[in-house]
C-alpha positions in Angstrom: 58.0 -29.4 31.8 55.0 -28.4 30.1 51.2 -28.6 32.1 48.0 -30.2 30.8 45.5 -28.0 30.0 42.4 -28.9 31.0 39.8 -29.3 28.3 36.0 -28.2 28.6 35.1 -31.5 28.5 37.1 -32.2 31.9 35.9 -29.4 33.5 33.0 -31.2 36.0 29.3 -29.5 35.9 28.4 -27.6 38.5 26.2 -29.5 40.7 22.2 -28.7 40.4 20.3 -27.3 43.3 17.6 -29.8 43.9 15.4 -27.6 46.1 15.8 -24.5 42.7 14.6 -27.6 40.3 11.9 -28.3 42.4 10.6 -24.9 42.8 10.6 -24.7 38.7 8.9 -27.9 38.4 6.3 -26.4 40.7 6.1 -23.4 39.2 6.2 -25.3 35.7 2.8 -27.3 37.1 0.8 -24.7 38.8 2.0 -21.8 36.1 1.5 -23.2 32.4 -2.5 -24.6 33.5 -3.2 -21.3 35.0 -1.8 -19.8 31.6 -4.3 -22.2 29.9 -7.3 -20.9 31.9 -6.6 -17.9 31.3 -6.3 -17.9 27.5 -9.3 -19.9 27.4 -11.4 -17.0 29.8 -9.8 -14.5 27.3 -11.5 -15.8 24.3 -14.6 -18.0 26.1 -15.8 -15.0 28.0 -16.5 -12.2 25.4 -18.3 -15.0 23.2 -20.3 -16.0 26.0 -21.8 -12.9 26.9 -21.7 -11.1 23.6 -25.1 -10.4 22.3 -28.0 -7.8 21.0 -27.9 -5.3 24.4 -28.4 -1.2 23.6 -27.6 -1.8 19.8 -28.0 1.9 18.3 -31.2 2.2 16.2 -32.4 5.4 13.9 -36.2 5.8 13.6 -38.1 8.2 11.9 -42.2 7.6 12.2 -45.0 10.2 12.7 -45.5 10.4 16.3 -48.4 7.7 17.1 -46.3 5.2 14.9 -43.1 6.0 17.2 -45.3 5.9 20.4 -46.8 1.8 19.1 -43.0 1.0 17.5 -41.2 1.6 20.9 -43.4 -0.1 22.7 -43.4 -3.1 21.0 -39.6 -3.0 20.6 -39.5 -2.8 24.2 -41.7 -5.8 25.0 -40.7 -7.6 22.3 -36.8 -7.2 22.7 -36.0 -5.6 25.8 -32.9 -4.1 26.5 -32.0 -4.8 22.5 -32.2 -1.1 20.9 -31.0 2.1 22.1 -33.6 4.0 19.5 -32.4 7.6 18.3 -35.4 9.3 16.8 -34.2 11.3 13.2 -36.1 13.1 10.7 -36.9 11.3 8.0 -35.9 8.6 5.9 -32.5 10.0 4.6 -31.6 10.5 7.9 -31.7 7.1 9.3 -29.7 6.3 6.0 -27.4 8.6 6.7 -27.4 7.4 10.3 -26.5 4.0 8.9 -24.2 4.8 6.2 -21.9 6.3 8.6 -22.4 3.7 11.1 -23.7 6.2 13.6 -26.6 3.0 13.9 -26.1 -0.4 13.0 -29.7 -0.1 11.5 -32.9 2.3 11.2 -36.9 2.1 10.9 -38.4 4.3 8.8 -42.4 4.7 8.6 -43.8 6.7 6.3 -47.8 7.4 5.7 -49.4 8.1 2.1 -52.9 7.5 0.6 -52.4 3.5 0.2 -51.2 3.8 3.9 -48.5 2.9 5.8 -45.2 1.8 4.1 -42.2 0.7 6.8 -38.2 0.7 5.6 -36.1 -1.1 7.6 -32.4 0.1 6.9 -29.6 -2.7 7.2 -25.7 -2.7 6.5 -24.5 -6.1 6.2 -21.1 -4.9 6.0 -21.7 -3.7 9.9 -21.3 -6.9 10.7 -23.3 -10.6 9.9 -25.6 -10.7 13.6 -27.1 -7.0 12.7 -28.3 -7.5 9.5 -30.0 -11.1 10.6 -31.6 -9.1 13.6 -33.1 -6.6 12.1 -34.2 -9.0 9.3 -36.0 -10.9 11.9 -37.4 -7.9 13.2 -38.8 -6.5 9.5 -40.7 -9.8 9.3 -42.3 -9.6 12.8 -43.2 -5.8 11.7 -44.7 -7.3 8.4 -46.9 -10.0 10.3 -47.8 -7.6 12.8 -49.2 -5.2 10.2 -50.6 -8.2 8.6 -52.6 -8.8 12.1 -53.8 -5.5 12.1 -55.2 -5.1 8.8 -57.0 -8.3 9.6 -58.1 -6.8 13.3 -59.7 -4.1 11.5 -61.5 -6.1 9.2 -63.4 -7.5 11.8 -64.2 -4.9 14.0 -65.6 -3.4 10.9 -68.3 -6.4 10.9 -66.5 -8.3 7.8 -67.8 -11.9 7.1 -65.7 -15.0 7.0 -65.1 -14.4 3.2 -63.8 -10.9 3.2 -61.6 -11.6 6.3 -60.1 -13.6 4.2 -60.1 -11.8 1.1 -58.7 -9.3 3.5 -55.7 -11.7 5.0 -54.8 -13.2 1.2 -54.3 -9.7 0.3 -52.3 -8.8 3.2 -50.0 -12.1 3.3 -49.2 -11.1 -0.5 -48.5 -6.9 -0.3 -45.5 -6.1 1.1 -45.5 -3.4 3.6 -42.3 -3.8 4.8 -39.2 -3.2 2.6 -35.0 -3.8 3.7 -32.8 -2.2 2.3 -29.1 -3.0 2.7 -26.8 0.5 2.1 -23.7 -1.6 3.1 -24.0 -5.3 1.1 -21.0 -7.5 1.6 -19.5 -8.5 -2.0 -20.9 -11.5 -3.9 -17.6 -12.8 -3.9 -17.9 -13.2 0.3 -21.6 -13.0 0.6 -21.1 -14.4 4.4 -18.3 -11.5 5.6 -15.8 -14.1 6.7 -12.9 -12.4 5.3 -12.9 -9.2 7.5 -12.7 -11.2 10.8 -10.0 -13.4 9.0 -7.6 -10.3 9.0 -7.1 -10.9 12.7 -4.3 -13.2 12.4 -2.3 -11.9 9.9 -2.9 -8.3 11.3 -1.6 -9.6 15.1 1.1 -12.5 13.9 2.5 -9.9 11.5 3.3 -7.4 13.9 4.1 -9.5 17.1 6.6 -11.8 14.8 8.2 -8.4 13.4 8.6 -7.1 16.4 10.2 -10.2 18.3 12.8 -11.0 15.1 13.6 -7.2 15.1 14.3 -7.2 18.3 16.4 -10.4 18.5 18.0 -10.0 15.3 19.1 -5.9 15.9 19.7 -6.3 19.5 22.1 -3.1 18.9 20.3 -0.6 16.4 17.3 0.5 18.1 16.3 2.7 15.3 17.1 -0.1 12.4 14.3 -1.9 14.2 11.7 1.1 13.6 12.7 1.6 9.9 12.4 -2.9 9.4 9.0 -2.3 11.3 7.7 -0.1 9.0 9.0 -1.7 5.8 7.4 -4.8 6.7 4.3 -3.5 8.3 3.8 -1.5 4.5 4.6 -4.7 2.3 3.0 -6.8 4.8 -0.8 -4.6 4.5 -0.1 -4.4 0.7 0.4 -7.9 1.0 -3.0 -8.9 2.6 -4.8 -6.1 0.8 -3.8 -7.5 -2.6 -5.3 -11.0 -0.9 -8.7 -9.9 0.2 -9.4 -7.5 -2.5 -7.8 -8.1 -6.1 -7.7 -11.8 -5.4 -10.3 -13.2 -3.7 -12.4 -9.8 -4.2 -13.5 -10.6 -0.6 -13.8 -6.9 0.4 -14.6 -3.1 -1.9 -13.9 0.3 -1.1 -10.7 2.2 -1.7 -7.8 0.4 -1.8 -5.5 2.5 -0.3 -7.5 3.1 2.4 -7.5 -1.0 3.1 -3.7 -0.9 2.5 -2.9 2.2 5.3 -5.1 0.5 8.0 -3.5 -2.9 7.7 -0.2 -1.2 7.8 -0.9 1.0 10.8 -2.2 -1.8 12.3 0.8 -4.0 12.2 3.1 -0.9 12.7 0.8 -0.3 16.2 1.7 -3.7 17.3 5.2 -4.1 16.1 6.5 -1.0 17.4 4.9 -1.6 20.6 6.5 -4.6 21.2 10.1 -3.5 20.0 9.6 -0.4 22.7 8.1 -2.5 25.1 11.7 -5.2 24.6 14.2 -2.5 24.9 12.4 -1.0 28.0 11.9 -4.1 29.6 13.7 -6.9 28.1 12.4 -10.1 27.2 9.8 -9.6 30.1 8.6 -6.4 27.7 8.1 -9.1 25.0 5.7 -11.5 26.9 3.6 -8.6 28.0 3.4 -7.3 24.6 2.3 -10.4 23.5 -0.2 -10.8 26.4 -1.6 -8.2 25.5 -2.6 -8.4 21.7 -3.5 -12.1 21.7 -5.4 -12.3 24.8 -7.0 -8.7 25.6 -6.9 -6.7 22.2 -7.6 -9.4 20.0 -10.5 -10.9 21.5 -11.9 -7.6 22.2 -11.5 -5.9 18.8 -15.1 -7.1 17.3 -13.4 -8.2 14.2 -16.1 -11.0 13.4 -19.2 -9.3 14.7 -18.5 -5.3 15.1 -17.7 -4.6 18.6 -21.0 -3.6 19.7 -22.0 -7.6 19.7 -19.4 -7.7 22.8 -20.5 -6.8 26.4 -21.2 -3.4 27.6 -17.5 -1.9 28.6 -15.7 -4.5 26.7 -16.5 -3.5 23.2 -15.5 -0.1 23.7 -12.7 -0.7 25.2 -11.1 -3.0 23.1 -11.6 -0.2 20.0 -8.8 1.3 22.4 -6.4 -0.8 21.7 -4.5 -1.7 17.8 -6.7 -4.5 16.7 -10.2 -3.5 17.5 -8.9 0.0 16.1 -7.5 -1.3 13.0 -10.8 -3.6 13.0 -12.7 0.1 12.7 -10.9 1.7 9.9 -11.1 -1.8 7.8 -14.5 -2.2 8.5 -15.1 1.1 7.5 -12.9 1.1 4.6 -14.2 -2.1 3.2 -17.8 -1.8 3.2 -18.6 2.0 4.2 -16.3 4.4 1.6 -14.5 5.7 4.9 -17.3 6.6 6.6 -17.7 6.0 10.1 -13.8 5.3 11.0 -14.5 7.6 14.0 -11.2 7.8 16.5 -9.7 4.7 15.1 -6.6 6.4 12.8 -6.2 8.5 16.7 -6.1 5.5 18.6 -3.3 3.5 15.8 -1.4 6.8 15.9 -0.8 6.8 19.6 0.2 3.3 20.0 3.1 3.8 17.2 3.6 7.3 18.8 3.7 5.3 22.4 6.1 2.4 21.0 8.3 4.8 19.7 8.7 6.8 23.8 9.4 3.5 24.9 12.2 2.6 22.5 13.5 6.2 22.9 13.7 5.8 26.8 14.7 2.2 27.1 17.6 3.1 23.9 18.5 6.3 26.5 18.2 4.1 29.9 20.6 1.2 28.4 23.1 3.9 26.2 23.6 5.0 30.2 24.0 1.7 32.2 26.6 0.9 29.3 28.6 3.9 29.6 28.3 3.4 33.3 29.8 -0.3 33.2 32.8 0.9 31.1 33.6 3.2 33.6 33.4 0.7 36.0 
């Protein structure tokens, strides 16, 4: 006599715990809002209180122009400028050039009088080169002012005062000169900050399929990391420069930072998941989107951000990688500063954490089997 066998589908569910269901729900309600908030605060926040505070300024003036310049700066625009007095004129442009500044003053004296240079570098970012702008036109109208001033306490009449202010309003004392000019091709800068994206969905979507997909080759996933993190900068590098012609420079300069840049956040994540499991994955996540990302200074350099911030987020991939493209796109290089250091260590980091978390879970298997 043979027995039915039962089939799945007659097998009865295994009754639900109302009071665990209710404790998710809860968890669901309160949780996923608070998430909200916070991703909001992540982005909102740095916006909000971004602005022109201790910007780093090169100026090089005889002393009684340095003396009148720094005092109006600092009534003017307090707080604005941290001033670094240089040498001359080719040293604020040096200063510039390798974005030790994001802009100088230089003042020079000859025998038809005063002649002012204010030194910009659009590529530093779009809110710089509009500030300083600004501030070469109030220098112009202030020297306006005083070539009028003196006319009168010389005793000139109505019609040479204003002899004296035609002439004025028509000179040009004051001259900008932009060492770092965006492209005519993306004559607002968009296409820097528009890297963000790419650069953080490229490597936090390699790193989660890697991990997912070669869930038992630990070292497969470094070698897939860095295939697609080097097709995937060539890739966007083709884009913004032979394309759209969106950004100059050297070439292969663009292409390594992009691909260090996704490798820095790939391989983070893939060490991160085989420490941690998929709890390594959300804080990896976490933690480009909503802390490196909105601190990297990709749209405005990060000096815009607040004091603290902007520094620290050129500690972590994106505001690094922000760096060296910034640099590479607009500066020849210059001014990359520890930026290749930083991308280094965060591959170099990823790759401990797979190495430890490969070891740790080579040793709880070997452990079950003996089990």
């Amino acid at each position: 006599m043979s027995t039915p066998r039962t089939t799945p589908a007659q097998v009865p569910a295994a009754p639900q715990d109302p009071r665990r269901s209710t404790r998710g729900l809860l968890l669901a309600t309160i949780g996923i809002p608070a998430v909200i908030i916070l991703m909001l605060l992540a982005f909102l926040a740095p916006s909000i209180s971004s602005g022109a505070k201790d910007l780093p300024l090169a100026l090089a003036a005889p002393e009684a122009a340095q003396d009148q310049l720094l005092s109006q700066l600092e009534t003017s625009a307090p707080g604005v400028f941290e001033v670094t007095v240089v040498e001359d004129t080719q040293a604020v442009t040096s200063a510039v050039e390798n974005r030790e500044a994001i802009g100088g003053i230089a003042i020079t004296a000859d025998e038809s009088g005063q002649q002012v240079e204010v030194v910009t570098a659009s590529g530093a970012g779009g809110p710089y080169s509009a500030l300083l702008t600004n501030l070469a036109t109030a220098l112009e109208a202030q020297i306006d002012a005083q070539a009028v001033a003196a006319a009168q306490a010389q005793g000139a009449d109505a019609a040479t005062l204003a002899q004296v202010q035609q002439e004025a309003s028509t000179s040009q004392s004051v001259t900008v000169t932009d060492v770092a000019p965006l492209p005519a091709d993306d004559p607002a800068g968009v296409a820097l900050s528009s890297v963000a994206l790419p650069l953080v969905f490229g490597g936090l979507a390699s790193g989660v399929i890697l991990s997912l997909v070669l869930r038992t080759s630990p070292w497969k996933r470094v070698l897939g990391a860095t295939a697609i993190a080097a097709l995937g900068g060539l890739c966007v590098a083709v884009v913004l420069q032979t394309w759209f012609g969106a950004v100059s420079g050297s070439f292969l300069l663009l292409w390594a930072g992009l691909t260090l840049g996704i490798a820095a956040i790939s391989l983070t994540l893939i060490g991160l998941q085989e420490l941690m499991g998929y709890a390594g994955i959300g804080l990896g996540a976490v933690i480009m989107l909503f802390v490196a990302n909105p601190l990297s200074g990709l749209a405005t350099g990060w000096q815009w951000l607040p004091s603290g911030w902007g520094a620290f987020g050129q500690l972590l991939p994106v505001g690094a990688a922000g760096t060296w493209l910034r640099s590479a796109a607009y500066f020849d290089g210059a001014g990359m500063g520890a930026s290749p250091w930083v991308l280094t260590a965060w591959i170099v980091c990823g790759l401990a954490l797979l190495a430890v978390g490969a070891y740790a879970n080579a040793r709880r298997g070997r452990g079950d089997r003996v089990s």
